[in-house]
C-alpha positions, 0 to 999 in steps of 0.5 A, spaced: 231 191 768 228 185 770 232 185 776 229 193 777 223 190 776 223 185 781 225 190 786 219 194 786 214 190 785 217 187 793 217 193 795 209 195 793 208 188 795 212 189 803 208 196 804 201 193 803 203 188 807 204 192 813 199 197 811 193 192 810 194 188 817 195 188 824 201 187 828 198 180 829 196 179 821 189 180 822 184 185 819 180 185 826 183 185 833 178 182 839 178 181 847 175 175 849 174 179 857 174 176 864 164 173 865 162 179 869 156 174 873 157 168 873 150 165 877 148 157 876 144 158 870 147 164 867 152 168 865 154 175 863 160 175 858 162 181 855 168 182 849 170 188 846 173 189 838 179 193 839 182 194 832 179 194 825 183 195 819 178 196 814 171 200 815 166 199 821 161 196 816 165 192 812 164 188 819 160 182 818 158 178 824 161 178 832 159 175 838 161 168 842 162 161 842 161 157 847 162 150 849 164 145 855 171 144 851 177 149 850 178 153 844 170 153 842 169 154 835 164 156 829 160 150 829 159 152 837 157 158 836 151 161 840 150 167 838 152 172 833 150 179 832 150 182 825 153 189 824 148 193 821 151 201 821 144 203 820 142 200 827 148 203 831 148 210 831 156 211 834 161 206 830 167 208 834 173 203 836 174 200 841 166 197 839 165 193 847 159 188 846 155 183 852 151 177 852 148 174 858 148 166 857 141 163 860 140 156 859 147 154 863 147 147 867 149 148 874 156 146 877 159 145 870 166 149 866 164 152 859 169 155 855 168 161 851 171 166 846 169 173 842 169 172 834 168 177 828 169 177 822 169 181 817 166 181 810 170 176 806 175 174 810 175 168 817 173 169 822 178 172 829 177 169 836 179 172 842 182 168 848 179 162 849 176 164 858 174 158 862 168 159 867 164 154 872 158 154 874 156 154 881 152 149 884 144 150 886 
């Protein structure tokens, strides 16, 4: 009986566990794409949130980190943008997003990588990109 038990509770246990994430255990899935401009004191970045595997508006906060080190992280956090769905009139997926960086130093690489998070959970990152600013 406590064999049989066991059993099901694996098997409930193994359906939530492929039904409540992605196929890389992640509740969102973000792109941290290639800076469309890059000028000696701005740059163009975009990212775009793939997947979701909850509610749109249980979507908490995205945007980017930017730092001069790779992997750039929370406490590098530039700007984030709080997802209200009352402000966004279409909630679809893919959500692609973009923000010019001013105040960049000339000649010099940073490191940037879209985030998300969604409520209660850590925050996802996309792909750590790397770019130089030119010279003035």
């Amino acid at each position: 009986m406590n064999k049989s038990k066991f059993l099901v509770l694996m098997g409930i246990l193994l359906i939530f566990g492929f039904t409540s994430c992605n196929k890389n255990g992640e509740i969102v899935t973000i792109k941290t794409n290639q800076p469309e401009t890059v000028q000696a004191h701005y740059a163009k970045i975009t990212g775009t949130i793939k997947s979701l595997d909850k509610n749109l508006d249980e979507l908490q906060a995205y945007g980017y980190c930017l730092g001069k080190n790779p992997n750039p992280d929370m406490d590098e956090m530039v700007i984030s943008t709080a997802s209200e769905p009352n402000h966004f009139p279409d909630l679809s997926l893919p959500r692609p997003f973009e923000w010019t960086i001013p105040g960049l130093e000339p000649n010099t690489e940073y490191h940037f990588r879209a985030f998300a998070i969604v409520w209660n959970e850590r925050p996802v990152f996309g792909e750590d990109i790397c770019f130089t600013t030119p010279a003035e």
